[in-house]
mmCIF file as gemmi writes it, N, C-alpha and C atoms, coordinates in Angstrom:
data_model
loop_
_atom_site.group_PDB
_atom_site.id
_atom_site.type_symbol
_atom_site.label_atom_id
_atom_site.label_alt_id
_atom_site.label_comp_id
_atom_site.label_asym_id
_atom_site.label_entity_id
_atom_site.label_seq_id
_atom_site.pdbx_PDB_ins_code
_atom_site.Cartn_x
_atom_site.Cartn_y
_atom_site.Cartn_z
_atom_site.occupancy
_atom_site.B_iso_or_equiv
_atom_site.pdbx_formal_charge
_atom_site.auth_seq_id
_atom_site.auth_asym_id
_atom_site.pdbx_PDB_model_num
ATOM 1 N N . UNK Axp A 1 ? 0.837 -1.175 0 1 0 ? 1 A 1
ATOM 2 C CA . UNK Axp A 1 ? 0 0 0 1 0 ? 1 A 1
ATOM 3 C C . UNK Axp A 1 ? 0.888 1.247 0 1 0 ? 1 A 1
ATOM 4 N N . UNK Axp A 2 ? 0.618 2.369 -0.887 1 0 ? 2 A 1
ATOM 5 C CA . UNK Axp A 2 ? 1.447 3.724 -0.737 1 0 ? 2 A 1
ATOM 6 C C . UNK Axp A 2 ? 1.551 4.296 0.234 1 0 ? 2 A 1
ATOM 7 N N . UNK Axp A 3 ? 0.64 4.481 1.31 1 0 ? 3 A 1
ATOM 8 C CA . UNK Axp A 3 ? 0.865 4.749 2.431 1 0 ? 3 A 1
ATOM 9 C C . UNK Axp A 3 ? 1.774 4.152 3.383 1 0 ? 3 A 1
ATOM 10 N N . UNK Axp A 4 ? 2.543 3.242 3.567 1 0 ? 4 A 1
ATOM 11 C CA . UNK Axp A 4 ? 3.262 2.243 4.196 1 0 ? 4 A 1
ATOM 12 C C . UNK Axp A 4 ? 4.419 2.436 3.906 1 0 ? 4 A 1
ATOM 13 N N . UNK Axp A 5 ? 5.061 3.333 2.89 1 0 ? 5 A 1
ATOM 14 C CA . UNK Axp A 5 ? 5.908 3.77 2.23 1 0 ? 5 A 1
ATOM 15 C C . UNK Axp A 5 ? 6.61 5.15 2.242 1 0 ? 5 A 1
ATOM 16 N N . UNK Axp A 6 ? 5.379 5.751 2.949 1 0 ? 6 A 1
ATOM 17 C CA . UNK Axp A 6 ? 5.531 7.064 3.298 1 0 ? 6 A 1
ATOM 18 C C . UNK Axp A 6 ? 6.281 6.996 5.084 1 0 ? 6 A 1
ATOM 19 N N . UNK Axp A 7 ? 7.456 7.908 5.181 1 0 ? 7 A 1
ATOM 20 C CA . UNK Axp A 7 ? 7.983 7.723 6.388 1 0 ? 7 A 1
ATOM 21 C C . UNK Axp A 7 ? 7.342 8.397 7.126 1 0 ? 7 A 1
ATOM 22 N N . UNK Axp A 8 ? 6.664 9.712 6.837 1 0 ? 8 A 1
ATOM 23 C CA . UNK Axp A 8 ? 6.207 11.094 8.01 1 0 ? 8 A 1
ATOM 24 C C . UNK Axp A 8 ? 4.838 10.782 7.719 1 0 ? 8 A 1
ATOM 25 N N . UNK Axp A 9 ? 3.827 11.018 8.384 1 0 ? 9 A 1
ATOM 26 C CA . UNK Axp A 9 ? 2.392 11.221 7.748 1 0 ? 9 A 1
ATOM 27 C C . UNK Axp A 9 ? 2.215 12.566 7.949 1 0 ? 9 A 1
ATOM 28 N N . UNK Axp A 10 ? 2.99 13.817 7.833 1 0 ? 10 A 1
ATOM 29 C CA . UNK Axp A 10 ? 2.501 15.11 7.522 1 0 ? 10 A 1
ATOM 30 C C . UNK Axp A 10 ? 3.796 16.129 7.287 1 0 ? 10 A 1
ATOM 31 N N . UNK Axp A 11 ? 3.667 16.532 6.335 1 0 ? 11 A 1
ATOM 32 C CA . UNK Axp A 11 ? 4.762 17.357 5.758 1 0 ? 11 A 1
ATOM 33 C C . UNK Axp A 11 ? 3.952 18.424 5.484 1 0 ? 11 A 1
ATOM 34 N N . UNK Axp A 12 ? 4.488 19.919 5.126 1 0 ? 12 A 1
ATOM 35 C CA . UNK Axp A 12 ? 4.609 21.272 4.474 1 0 ? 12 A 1
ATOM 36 C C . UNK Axp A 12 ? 4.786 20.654 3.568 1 0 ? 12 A 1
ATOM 37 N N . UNK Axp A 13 ? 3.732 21.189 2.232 1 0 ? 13 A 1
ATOM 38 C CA . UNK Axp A 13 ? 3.899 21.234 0.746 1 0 ? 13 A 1
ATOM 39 C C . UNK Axp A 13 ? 3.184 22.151 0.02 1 0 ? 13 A 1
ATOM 40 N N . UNK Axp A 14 ? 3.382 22.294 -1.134 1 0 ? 14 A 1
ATOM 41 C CA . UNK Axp A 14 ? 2.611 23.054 -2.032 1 0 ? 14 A 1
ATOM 42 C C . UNK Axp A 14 ? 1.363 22.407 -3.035 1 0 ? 14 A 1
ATOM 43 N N . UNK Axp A 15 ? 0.736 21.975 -3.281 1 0 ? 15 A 1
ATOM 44 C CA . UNK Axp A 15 ? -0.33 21.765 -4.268 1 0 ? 15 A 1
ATOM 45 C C . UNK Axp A 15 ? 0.041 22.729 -5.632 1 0 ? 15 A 1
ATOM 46 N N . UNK Axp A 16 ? 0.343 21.625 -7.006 1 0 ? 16 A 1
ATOM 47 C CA . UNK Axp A 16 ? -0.115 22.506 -8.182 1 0 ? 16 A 1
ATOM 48 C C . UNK Axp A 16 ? -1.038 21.714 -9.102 1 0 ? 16 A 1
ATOM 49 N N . UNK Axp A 17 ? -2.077 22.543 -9.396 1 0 ? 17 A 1
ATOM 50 C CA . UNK Axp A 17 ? -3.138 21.884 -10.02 1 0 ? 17 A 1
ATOM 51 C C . UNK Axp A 17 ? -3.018 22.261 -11.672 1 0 ? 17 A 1
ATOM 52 N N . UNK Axp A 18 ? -2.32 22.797 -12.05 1 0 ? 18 A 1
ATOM 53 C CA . UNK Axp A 18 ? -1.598 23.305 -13.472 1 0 ? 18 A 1
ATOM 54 C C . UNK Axp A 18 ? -1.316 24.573 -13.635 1 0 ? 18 A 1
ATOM 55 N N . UNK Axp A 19 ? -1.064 24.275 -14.746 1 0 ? 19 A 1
ATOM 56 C CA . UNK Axp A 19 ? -0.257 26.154 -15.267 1 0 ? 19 A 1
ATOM 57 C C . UNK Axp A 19 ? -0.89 26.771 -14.723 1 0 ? 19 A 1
ATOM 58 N N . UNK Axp A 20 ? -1.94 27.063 -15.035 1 0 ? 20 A 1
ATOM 59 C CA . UNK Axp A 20 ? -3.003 28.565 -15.081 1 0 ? 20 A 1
ATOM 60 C C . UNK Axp A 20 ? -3.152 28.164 -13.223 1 0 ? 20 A 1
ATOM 61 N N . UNK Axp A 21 ? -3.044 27.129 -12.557 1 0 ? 21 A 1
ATOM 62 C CA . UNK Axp A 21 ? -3.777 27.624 -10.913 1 0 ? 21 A 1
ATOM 63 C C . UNK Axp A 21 ? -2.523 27.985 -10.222 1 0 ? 21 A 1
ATOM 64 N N . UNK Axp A 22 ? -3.075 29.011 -9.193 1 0 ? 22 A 1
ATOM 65 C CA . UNK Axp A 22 ? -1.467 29.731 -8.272 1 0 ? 22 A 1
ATOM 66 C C . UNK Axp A 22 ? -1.45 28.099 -7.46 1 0 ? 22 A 1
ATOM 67 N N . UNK Axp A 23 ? -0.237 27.732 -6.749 1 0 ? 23 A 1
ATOM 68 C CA . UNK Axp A 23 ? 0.099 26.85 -5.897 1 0 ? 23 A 1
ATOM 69 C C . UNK Axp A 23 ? -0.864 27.208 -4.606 1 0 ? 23 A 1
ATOM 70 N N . UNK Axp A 24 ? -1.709 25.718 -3.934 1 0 ? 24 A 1
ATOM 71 C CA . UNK Axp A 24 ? -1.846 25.763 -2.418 1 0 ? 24 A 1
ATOM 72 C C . UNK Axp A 24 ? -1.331 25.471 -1.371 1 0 ? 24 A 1
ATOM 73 N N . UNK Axp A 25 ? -0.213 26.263 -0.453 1 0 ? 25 A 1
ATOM 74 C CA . UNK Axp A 25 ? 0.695 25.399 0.003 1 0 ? 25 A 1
ATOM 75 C C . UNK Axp A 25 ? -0.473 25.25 1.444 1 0 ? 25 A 1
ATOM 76 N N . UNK Axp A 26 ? 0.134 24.378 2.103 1 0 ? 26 A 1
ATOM 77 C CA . UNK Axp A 26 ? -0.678 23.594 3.153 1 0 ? 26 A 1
ATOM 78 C C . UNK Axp A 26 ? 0.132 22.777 4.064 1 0 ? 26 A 1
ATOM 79 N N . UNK Axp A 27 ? -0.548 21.911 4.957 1 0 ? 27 A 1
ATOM 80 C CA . UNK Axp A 27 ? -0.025 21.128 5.695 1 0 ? 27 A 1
ATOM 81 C C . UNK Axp A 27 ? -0.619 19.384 4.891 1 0 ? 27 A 1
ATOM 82 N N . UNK Axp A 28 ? 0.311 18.609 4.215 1 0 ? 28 A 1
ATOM 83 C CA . UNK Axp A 28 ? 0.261 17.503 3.672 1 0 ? 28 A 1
ATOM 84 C C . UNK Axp A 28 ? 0.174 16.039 4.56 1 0 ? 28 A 1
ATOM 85 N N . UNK Axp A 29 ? -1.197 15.347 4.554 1 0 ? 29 A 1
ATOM 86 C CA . UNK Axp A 29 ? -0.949 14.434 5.878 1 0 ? 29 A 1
ATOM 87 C C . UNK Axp A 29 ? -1.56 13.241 4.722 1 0 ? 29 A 1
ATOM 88 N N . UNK Axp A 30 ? -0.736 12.001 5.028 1 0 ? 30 A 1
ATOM 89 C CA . UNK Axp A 30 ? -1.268 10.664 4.385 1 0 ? 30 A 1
ATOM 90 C C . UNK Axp A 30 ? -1.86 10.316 5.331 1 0 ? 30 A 1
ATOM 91 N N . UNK Axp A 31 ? -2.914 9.825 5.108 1 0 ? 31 A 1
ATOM 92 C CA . UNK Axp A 31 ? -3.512 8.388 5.653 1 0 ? 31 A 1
ATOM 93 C C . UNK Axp A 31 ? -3.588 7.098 5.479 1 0 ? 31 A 1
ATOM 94 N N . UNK Axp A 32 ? -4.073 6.104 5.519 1 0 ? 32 A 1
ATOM 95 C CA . UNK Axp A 32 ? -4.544 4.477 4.947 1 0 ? 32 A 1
ATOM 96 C C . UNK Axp A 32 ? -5.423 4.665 3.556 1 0 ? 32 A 1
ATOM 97 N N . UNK Axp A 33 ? -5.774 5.882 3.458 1 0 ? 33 A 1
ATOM 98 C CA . UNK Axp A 33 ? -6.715 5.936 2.316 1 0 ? 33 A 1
ATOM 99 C C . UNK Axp A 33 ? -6.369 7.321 1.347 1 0 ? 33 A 1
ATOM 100 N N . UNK Axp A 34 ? -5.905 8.113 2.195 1 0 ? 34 A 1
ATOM 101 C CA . UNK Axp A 34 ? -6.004 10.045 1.714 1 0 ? 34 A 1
ATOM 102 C C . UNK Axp A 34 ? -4.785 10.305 1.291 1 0 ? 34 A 1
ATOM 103 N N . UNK Axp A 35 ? -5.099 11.451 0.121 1 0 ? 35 A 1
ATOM 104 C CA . UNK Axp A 35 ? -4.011 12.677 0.821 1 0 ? 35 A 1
ATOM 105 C C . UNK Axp A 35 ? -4.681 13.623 0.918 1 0 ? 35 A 1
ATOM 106 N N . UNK Axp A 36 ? -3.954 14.401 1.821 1 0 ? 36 A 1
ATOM 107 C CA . UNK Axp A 36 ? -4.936 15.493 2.951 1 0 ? 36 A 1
ATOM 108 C C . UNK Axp A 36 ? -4.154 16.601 2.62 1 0 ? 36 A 1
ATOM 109 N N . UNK Axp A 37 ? -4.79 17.984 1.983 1 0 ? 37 A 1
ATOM 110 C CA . UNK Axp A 37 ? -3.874 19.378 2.028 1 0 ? 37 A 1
ATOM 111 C C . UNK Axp A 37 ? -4.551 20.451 2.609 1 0 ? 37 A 1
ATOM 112 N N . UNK Axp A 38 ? -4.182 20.429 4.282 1 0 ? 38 A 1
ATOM 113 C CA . UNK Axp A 38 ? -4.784 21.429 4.849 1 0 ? 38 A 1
ATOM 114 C C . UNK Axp A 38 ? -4.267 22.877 4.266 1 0 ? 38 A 1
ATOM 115 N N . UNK Axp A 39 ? -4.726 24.104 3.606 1 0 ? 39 A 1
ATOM 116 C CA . UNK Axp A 39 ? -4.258 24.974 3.664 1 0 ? 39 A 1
ATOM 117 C C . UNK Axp A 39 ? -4.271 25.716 5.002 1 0 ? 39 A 1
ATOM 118 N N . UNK Axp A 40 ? -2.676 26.849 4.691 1 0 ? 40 A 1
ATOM 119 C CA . UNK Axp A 40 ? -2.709 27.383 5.875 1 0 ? 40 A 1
ATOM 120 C C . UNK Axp A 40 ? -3.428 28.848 6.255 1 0 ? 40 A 1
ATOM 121 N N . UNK Axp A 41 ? -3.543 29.271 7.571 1 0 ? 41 A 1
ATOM 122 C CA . UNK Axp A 41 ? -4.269 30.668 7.849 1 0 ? 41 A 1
ATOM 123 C C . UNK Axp A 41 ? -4.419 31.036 6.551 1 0 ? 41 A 1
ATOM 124 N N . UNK Axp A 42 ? -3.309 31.892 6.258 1 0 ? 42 A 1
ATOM 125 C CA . UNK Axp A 42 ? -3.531 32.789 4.777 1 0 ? 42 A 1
ATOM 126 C C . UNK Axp A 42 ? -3.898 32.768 3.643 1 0 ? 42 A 1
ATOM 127 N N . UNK Axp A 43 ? -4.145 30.76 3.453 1 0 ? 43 A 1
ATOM 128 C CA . UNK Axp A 43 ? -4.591 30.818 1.98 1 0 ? 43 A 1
ATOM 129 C C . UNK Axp A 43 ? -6.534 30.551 2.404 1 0 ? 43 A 1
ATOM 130 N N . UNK Axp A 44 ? -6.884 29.992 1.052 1 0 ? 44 A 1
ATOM 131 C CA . UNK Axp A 44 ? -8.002 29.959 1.127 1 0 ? 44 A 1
ATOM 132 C C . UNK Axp A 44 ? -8.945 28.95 1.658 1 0 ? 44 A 1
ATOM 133 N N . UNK Axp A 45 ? -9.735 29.012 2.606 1 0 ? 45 A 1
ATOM 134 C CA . UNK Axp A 45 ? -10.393 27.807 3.688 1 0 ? 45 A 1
ATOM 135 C C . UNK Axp A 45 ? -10.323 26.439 2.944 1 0 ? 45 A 1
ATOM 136 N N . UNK Axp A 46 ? -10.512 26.501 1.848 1 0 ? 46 A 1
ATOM 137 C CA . UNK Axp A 46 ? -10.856 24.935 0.619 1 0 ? 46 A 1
ATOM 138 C C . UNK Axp A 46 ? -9.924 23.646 2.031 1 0 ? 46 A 1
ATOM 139 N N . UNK Axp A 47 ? -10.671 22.821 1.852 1 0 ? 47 A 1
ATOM 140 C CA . UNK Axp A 47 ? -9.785 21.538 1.699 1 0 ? 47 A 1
ATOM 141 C C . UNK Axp A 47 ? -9.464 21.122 1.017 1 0 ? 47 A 1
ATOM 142 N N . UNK Axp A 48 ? -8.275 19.866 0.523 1 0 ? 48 A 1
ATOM 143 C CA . UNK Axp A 48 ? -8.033 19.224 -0.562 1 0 ? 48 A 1
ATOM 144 C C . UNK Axp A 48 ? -8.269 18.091 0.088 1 0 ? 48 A 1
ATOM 145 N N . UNK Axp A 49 ? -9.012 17.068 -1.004 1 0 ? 49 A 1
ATOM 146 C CA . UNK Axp A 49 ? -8.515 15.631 -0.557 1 0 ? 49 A 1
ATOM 147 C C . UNK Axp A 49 ? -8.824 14.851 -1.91 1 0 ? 49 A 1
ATOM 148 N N . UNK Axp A 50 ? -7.496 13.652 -1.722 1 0 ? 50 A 1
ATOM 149 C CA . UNK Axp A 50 ? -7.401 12.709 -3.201 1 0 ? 50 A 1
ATOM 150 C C . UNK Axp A 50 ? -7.701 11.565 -2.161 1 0 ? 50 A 1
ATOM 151 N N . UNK Axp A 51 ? -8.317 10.667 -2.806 1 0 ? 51 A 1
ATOM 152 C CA . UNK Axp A 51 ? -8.264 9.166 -2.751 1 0 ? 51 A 1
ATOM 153 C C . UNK Axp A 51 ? -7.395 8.663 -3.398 1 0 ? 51 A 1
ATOM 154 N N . UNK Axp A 52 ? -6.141 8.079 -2.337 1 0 ? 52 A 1
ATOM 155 C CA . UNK Axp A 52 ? -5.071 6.789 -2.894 1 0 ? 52 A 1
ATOM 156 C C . UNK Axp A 52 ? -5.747 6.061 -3.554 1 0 ? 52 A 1
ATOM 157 N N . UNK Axp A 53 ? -6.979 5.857 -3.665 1 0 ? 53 A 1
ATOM 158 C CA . UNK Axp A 53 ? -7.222 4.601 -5.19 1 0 ? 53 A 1
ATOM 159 C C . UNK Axp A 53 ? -7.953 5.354 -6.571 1 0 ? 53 A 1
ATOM 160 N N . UNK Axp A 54 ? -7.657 6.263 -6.558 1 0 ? 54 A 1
ATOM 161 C CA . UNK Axp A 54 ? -8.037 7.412 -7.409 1 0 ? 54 A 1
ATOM 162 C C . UNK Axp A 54 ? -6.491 7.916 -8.361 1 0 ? 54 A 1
ATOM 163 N N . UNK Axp A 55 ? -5.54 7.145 -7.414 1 0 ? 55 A 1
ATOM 164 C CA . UNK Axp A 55 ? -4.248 7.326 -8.313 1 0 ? 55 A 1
ATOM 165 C C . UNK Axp A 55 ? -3.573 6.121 -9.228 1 0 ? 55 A 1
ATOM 166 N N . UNK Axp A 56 ? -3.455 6.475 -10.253 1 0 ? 56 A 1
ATOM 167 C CA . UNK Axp A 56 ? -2.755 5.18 -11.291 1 0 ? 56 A 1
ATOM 168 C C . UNK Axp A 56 ? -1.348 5.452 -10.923 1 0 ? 56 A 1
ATOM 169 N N . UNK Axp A 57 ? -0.721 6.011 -10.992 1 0 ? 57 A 1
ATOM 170 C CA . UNK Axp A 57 ? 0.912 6.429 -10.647 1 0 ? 57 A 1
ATOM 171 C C . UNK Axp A 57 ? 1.37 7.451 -9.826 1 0 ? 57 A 1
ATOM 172 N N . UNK Axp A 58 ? 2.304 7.458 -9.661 1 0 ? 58 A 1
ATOM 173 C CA . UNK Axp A 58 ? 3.315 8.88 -8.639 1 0 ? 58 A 1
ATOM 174 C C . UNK Axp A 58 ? 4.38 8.579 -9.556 1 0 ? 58 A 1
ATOM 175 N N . UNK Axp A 59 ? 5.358 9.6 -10.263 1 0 ? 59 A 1
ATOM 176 C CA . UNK Axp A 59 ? 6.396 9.983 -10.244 1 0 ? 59 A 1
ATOM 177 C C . UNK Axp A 59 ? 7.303 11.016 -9.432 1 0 ? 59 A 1
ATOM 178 N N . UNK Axp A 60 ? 8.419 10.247 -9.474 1 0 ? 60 A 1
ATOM 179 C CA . UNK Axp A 60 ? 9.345 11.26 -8.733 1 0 ? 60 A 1
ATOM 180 C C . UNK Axp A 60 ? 10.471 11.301 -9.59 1 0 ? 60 A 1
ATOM 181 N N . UNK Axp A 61 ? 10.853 12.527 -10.279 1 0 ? 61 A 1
ATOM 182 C CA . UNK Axp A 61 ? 12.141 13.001 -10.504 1 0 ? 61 A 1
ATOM 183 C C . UNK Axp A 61 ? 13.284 12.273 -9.821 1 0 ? 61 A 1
ATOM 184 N N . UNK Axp A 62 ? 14.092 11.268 -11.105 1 0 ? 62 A 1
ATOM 185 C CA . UNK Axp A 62 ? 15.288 11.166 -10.326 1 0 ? 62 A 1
ATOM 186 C C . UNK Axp A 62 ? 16.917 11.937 -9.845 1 0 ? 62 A 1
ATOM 187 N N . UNK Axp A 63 ? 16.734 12.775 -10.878 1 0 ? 63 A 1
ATOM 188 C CA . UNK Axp A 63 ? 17.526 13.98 -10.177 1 0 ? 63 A 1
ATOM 189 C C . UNK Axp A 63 ? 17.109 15.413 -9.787 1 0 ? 63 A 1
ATOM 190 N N . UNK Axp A 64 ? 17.688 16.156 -9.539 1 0 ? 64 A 1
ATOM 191 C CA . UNK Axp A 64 ? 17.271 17.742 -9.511 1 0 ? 64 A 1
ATOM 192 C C . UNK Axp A 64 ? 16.115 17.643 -7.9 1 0 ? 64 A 1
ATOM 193 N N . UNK Axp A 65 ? 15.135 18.311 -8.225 1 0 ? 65 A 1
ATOM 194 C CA . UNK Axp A 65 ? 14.297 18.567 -7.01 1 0 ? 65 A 1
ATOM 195 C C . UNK Axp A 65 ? 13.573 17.023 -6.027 1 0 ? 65 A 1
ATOM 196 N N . UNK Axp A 66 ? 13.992 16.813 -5.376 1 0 ? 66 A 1
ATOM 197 C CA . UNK Axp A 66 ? 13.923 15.636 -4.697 1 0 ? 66 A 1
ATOM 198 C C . UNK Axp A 66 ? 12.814 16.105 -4.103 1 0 ? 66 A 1
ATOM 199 N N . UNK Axp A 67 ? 12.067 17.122 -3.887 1 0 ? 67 A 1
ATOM 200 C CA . UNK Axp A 67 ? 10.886 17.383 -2.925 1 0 ? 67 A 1
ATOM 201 C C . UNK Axp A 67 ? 9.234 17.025 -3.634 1 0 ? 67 A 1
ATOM 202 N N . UNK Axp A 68 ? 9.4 17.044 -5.138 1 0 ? 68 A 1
ATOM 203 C CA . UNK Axp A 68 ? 8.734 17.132 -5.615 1 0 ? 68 A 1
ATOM 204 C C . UNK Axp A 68 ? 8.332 15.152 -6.071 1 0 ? 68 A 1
ATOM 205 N N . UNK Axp A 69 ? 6.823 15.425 -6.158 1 0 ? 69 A 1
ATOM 206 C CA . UNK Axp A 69 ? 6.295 14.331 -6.764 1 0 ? 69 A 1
ATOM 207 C C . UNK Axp A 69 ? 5.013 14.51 -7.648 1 0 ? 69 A 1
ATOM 208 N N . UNK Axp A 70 ? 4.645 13.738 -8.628 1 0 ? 70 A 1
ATOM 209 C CA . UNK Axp A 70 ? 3.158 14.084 -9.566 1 0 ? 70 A 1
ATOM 210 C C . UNK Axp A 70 ? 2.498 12.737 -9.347 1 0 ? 70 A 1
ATOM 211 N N . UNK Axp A 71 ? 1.623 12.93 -8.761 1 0 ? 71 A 1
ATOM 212 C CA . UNK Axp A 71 ? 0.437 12.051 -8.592 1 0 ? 71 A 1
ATOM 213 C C . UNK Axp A 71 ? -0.678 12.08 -10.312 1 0 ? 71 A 1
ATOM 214 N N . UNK Axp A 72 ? -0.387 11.087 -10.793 1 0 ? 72 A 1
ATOM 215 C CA . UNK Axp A 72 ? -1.079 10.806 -12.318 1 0 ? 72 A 1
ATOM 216 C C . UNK Axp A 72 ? -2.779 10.158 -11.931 1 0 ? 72 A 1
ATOM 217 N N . UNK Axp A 73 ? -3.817 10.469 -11.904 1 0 ? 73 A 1
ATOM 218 C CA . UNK Axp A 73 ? -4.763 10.25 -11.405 1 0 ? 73 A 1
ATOM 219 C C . UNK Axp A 73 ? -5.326 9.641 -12.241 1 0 ? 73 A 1
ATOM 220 N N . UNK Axp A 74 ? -6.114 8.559 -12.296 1 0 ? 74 A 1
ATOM 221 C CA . UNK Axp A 74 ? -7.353 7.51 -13.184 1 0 ? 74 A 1
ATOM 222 C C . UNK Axp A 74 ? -8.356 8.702 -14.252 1 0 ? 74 A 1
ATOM 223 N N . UNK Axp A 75 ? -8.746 9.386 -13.594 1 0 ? 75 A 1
ATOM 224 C CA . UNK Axp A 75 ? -9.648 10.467 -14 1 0 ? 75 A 1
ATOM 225 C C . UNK Axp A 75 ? -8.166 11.246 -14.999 1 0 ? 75 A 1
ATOM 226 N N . UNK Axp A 76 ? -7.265 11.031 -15.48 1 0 ? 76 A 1
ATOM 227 C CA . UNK Axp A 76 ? -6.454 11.917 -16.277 1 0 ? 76 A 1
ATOM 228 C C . UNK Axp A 76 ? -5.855 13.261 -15.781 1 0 ? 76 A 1
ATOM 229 N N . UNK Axp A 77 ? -6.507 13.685 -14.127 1 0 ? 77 A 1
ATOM 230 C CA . UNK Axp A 77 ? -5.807 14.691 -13.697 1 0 ? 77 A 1
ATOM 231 C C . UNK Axp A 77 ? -4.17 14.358 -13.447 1 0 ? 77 A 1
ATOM 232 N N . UNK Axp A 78 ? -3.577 15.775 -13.272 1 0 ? 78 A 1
ATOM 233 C CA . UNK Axp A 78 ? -2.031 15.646 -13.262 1 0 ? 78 A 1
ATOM 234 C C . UNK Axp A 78 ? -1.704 16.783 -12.181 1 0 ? 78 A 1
ATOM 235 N N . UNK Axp A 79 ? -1.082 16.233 -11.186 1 0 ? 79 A 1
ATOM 236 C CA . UNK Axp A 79 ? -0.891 16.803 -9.837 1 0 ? 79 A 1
ATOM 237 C C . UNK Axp A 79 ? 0.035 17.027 -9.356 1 0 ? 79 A 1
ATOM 238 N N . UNK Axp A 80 ? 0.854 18.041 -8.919 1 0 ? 80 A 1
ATOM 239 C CA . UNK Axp A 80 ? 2.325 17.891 -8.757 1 0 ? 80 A 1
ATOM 240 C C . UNK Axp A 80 ? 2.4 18.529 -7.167 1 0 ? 80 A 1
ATOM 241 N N . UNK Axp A 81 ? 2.894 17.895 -6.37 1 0 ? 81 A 1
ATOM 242 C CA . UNK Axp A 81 ? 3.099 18.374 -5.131 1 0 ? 81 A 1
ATOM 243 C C . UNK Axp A 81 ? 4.198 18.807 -4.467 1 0 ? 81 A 1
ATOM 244 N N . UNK Axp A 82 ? 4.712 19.768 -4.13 1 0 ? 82 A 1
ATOM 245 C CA . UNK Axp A 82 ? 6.366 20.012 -3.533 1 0 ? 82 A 1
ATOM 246 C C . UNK Axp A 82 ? 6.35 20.028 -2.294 1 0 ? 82 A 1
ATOM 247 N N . UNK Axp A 83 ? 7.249 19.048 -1.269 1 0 ? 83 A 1
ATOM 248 C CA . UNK Axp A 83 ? 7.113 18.865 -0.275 1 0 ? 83 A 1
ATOM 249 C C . UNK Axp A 83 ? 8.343 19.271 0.252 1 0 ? 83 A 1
ATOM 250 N N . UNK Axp A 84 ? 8.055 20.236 1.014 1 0 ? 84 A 1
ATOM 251 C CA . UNK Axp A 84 ? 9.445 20.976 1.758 1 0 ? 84 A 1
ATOM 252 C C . UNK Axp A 84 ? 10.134 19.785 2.719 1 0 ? 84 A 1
ATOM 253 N N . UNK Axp A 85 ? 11.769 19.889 2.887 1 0 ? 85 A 1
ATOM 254 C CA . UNK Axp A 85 ? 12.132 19.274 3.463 1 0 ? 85 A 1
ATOM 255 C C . UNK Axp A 85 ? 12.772 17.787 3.279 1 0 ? 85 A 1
ATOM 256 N N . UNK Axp A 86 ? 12.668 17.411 2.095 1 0 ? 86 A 1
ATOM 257 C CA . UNK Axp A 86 ? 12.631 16.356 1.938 1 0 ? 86 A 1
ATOM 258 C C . UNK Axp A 86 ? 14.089 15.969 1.074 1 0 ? 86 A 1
ATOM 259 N N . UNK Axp A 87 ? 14.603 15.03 1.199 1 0 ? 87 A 1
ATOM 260 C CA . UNK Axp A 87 ? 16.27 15.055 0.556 1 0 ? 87 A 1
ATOM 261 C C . UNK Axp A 87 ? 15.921 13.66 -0.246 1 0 ? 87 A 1
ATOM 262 N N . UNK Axp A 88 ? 16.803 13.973 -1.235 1 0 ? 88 A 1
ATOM 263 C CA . UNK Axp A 88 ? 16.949 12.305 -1.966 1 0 ? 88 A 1
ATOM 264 C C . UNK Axp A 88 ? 17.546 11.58 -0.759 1 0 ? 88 A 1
Protein backbone atom coordinates (compact mmCIF):
# COMPACT_ATOMS: atom_id res chain seq x y z
CA UNK A 1 0.00 0.00 0.00
CA UNK A 2 1.45 3.72 -0.74
CA UNK A 3 0.87 4.75 2.43
CA UNK A 4 3.26 2.24 4.20
CA UNK A 5 5.91 3.77 2.23
CA UNK A 6 5.53 7.06 3.30
CA UNK A 7 7.98 7.72 6.39
CA UNK A 8 6.21 11.09 8.01
CA UNK A 9 2.39 11.22 7.75
CA UNK A 10 2.50 15.11 7.52
CA UNK A 11 4.76 17.36 5.76
CA UNK A 12 4.61 21.27 4.47
CA UNK A 13 3.90 21.23 0.75
CA UNK A 14 2.61 23.05 -2.03
CA UNK A 15 -0.33 21.77 -4.27
CA UNK A 16 -0.12 22.51 -8.18
CA UNK A 17 -3.14 21.88 -10.02
CA UNK A 18 -1.60 23.31 -13.47
CA UNK A 19 -0.26 26.15 -15.27
CA UNK A 20 -3.00 28.56 -15.08
CA UNK A 21 -3.78 27.62 -10.91
CA UNK A 22 -1.47 29.73 -8.27
CA UNK A 23 0.10 26.85 -5.90
CA UNK A 24 -1.85 25.76 -2.42
CA UNK A 25 0.70 25.40 0.00
CA UNK A 26 -0.68 23.59 3.15
CA UNK A 27 -0.02 21.13 5.69
CA UNK A 28 0.26 17.50 3.67
CA UNK A 29 -0.95 14.43 5.88
CA UNK A 30 -1.27 10.66 4.38
CA UNK A 31 -3.51 8.39 5.65
CA UNK A 32 -4.54 4.48 4.95
CA UNK A 33 -6.72 5.94 2.32
CA UNK A 34 -6.00 10.05 1.71
CA UNK A 35 -4.01 12.68 0.82
CA UNK A 36 -4.94 15.49 2.95
CA UNK A 37 -3.87 19.38 2.03
CA UNK A 38 -4.78 21.43 4.85
CA UNK A 39 -4.26 24.97 3.66
CA UNK A 40 -2.71 27.38 5.87
CA UNK A 41 -4.27 30.67 7.85
CA UNK A 42 -3.53 32.79 4.78
CA UNK A 43 -4.59 30.82 1.98
CA UNK A 44 -8.00 29.96 1.13
CA UNK A 45 -10.39 27.81 3.69
CA UNK A 46 -10.86 24.93 0.62
CA UNK A 47 -9.78 21.54 1.70
CA UNK A 48 -8.03 19.22 -0.56
CA UNK A 49 -8.52 15.63 -0.56
CA UNK A 50 -7.40 12.71 -3.20
CA UNK A 51 -8.26 9.17 -2.75
CA UNK A 52 -5.07 6.79 -2.89
CA UNK A 53 -7.22 4.60 -5.19
CA UNK A 54 -8.04 7.41 -7.41
CA UNK A 55 -4.25 7.33 -8.31
CA UNK A 56 -2.76 5.18 -11.29
CA UNK A 57 0.91 6.43 -10.65
CA UNK A 58 3.32 8.88 -8.64
CA UNK A 59 6.40 9.98 -10.24
CA UNK A 60 9.35 11.26 -8.73
CA UNK A 61 12.14 13.00 -10.50
CA UNK A 62 15.29 11.17 -10.33
CA UNK A 63 17.53 13.98 -10.18
CA UNK A 64 17.27 17.74 -9.51
CA UNK A 65 14.30 18.57 -7.01
CA UNK A 66 13.92 15.64 -4.70
CA UNK A 67 10.89 17.38 -2.92
CA UNK A 68 8.73 17.13 -5.61
CA UNK A 69 6.30 14.33 -6.76
CA UNK A 70 3.16 14.08 -9.57
CA UNK A 71 0.44 12.05 -8.59
CA UNK A 72 -1.08 10.81 -12.32
CA UNK A 73 -4.76 10.25 -11.41
CA UNK A 74 -7.35 7.51 -13.18
CA UNK A 75 -9.65 10.47 -14.00
CA UNK A 76 -6.45 11.92 -16.28
CA UNK A 77 -5.81 14.69 -13.70
CA UNK A 78 -2.03 15.65 -13.26
CA UNK A 79 -0.89 16.80 -9.84
CA UNK A 80 2.32 17.89 -8.76
CA UNK A 81 3.10 18.37 -5.13
CA UNK A 82 6.37 20.01 -3.53
CA UNK A 83 7.11 18.86 -0.28
CA UNK A 84 9.44 20.98 1.76
CA UNK A 85 12.13 19.27 3.46
CA UNK A 86 12.63 16.36 1.94
CA UNK A 87 16.27 15.05 0.56
CA UNK A 88 16.95 12.31 -1.97
Amino acid sequence: MFSELIRTRRAQAKLLQGAEAHPLPGTLYVTGRHLLLSPGPQACPDLWLLLLRSIDSIEKPVAGDSGTITPRCKDLRVLQLDIEGVEA
